[in-house]
Backbone as JSON, one array per atom type, in Angstrom:
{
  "sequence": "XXXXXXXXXXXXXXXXXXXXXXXXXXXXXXXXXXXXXXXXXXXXXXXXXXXXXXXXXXXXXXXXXXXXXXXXXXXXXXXXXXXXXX",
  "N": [[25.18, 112.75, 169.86], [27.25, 112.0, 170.9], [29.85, 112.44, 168.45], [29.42, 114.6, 168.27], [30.64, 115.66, 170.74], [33.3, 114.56, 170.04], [34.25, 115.69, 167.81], [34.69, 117.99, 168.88], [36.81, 117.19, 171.1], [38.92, 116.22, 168.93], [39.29, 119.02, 167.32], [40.15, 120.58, 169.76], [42.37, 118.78, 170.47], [44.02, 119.11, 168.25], [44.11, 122.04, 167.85], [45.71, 122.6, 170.13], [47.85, 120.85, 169.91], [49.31, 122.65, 167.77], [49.25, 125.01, 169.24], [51.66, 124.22, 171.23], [53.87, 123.5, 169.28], [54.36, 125.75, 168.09], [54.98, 127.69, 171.05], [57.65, 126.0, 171.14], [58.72, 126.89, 168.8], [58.99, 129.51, 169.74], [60.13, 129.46, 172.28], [62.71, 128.52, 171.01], [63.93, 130.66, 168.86], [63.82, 132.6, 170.78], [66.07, 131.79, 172.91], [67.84, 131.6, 170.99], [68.45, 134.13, 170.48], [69.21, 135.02, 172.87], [71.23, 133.32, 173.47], [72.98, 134.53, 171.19], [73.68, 136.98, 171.93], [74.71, 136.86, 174.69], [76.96, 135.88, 173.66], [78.1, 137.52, 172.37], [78.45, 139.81, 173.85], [80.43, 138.92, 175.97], [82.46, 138.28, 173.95], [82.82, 141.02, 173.42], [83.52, 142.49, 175.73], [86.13, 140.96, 176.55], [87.38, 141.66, 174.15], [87.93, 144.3, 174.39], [90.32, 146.65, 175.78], [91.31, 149.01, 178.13], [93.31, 152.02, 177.49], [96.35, 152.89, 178.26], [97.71, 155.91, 180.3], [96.24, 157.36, 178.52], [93.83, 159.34, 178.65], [90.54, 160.52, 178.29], [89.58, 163.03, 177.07], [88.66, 166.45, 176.61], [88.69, 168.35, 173.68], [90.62, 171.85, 173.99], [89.85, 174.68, 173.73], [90.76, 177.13, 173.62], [93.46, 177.42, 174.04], [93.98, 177.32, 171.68], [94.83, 174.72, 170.18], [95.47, 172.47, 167.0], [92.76, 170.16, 166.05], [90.8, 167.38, 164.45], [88.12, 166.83, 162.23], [86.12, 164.4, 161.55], [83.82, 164.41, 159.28], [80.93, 162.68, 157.7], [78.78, 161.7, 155.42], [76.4, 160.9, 153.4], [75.93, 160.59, 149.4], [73.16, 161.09, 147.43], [72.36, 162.32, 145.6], [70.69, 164.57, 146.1], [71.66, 166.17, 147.53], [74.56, 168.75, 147.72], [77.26, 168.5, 146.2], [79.78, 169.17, 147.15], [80.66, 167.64, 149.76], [82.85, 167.27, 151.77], [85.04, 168.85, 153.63], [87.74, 170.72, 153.6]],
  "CA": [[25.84, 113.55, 170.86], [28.9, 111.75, 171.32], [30.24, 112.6, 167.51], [30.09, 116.08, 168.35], [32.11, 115.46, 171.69], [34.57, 113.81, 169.66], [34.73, 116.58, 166.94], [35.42, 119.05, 169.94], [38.29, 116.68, 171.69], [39.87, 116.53, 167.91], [39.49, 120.37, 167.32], [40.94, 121.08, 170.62], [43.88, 118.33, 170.28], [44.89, 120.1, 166.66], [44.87, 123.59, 168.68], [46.95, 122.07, 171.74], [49.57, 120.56, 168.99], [49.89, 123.61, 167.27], [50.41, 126.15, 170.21], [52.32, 123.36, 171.6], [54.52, 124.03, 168.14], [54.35, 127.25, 168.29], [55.69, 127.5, 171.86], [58.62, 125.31, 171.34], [59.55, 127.72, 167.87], [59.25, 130.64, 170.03], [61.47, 129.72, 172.59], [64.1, 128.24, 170.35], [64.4, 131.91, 168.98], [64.58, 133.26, 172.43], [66.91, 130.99, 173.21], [68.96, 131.28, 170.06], [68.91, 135.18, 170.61], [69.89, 135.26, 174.07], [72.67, 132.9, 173.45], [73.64, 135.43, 170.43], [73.87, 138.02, 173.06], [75.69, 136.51, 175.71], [78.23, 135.75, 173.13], [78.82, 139.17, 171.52], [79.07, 141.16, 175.05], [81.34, 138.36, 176.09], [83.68, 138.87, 173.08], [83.23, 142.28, 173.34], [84.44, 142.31, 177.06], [87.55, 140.13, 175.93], [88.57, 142.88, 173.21], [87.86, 145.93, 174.81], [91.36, 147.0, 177.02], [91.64, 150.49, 177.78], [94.86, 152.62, 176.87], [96.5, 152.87, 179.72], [97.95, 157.09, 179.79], [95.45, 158.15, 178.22], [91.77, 159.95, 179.25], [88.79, 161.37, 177.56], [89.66, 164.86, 177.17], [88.21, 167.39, 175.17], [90.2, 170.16, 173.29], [90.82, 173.33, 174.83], [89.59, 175.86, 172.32], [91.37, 178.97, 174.16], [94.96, 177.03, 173.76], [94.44, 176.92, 169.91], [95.36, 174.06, 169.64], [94.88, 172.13, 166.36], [92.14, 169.53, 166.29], [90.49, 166.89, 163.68], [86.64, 166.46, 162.46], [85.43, 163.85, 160.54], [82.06, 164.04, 158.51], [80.23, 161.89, 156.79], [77.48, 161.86, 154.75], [75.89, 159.94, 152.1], [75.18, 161.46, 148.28], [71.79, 160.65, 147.31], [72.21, 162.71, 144.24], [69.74, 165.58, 146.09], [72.57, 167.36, 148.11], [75.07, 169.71, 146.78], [78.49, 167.51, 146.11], [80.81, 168.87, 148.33], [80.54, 167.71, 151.04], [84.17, 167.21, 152.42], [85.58, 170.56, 153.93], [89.48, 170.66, 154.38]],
  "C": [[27.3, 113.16, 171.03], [29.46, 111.51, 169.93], [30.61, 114.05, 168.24], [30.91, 116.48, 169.76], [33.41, 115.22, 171.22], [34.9, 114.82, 168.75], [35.16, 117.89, 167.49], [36.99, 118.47, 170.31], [39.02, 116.78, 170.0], [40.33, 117.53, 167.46], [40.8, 120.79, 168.19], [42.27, 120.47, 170.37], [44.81, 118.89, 169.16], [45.68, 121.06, 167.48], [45.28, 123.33, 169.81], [48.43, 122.23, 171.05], [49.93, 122.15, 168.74], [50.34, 124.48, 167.82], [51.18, 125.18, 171.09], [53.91, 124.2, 170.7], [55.08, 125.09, 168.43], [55.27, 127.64, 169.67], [57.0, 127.64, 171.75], [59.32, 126.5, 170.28], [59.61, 128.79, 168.85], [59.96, 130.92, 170.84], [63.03, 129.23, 172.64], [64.41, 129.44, 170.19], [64.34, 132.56, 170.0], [65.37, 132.87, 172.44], [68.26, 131.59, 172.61], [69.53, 133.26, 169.84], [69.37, 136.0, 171.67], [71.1, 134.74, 173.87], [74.34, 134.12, 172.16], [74.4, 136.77, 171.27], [74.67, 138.18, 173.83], [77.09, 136.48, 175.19], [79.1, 136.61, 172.8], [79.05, 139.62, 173.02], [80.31, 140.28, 175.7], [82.58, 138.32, 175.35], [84.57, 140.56, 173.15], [84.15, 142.8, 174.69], [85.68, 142.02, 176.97], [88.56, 141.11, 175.22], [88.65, 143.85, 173.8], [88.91, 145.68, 176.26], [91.63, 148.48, 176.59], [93.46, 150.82, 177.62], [95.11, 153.25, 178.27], [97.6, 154.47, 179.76], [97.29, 157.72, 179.38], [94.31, 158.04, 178.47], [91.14, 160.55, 178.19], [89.12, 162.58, 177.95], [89.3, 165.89, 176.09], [89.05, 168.14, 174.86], [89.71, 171.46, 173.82], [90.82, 173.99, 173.93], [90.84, 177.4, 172.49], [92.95, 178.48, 174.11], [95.16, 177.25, 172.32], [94.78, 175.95, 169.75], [94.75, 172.84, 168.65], [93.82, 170.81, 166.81], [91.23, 168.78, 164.96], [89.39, 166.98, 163.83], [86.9, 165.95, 161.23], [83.92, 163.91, 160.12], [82.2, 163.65, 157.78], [79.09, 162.19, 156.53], [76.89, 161.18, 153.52], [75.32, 160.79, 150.41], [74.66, 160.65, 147.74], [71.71, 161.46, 146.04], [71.09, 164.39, 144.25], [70.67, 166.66, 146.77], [73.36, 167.44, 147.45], [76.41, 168.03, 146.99], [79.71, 168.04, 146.46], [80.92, 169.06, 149.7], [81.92, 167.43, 151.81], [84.63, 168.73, 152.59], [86.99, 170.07, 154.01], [89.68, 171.47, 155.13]]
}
């Protein structure tokens, strides 16, 4: 009887360590992807200064007046090949 007590307490101590382990890896990567986080919106905060004169305005179609579009698109070899309009 007291073998197979002891082959329980050793079982269990394995599976303690290991989600023990386990644990500790899981919230190093928390950790290490919160701190990633904090860092980038903090940089990003830092760079980002607005333009000071100018607003968010859409174009006024009924003025005419000219206006740019960019597209993109990727050729995959299945769509036609021109895709750039001037």
């Amino acid at each position: 009887m007291r073998t197979e007590k002891r082959k329980r307490k050793k079982k269990r101590k394995g599976l303690k360590i290991f989600l023990l382990v386990l644990l500790v890896i899981i919230l190093l990567i928390v950790g290490y992807l919160g701190f990633a986080y904090w860092k980038t919106t903090s940089t990003f905060n830092k760079i980002h200064t607005p333009i000071s004169g100018k607003e968010n305005t859409g174009v006024a179609l009924d003025k005419k007046q000219p206006f740019s579009v960019l597209i993109l698109g990727s050729m995959n070899g299945k769509a036609t090949k021109d895709v750039l309009i001037h």
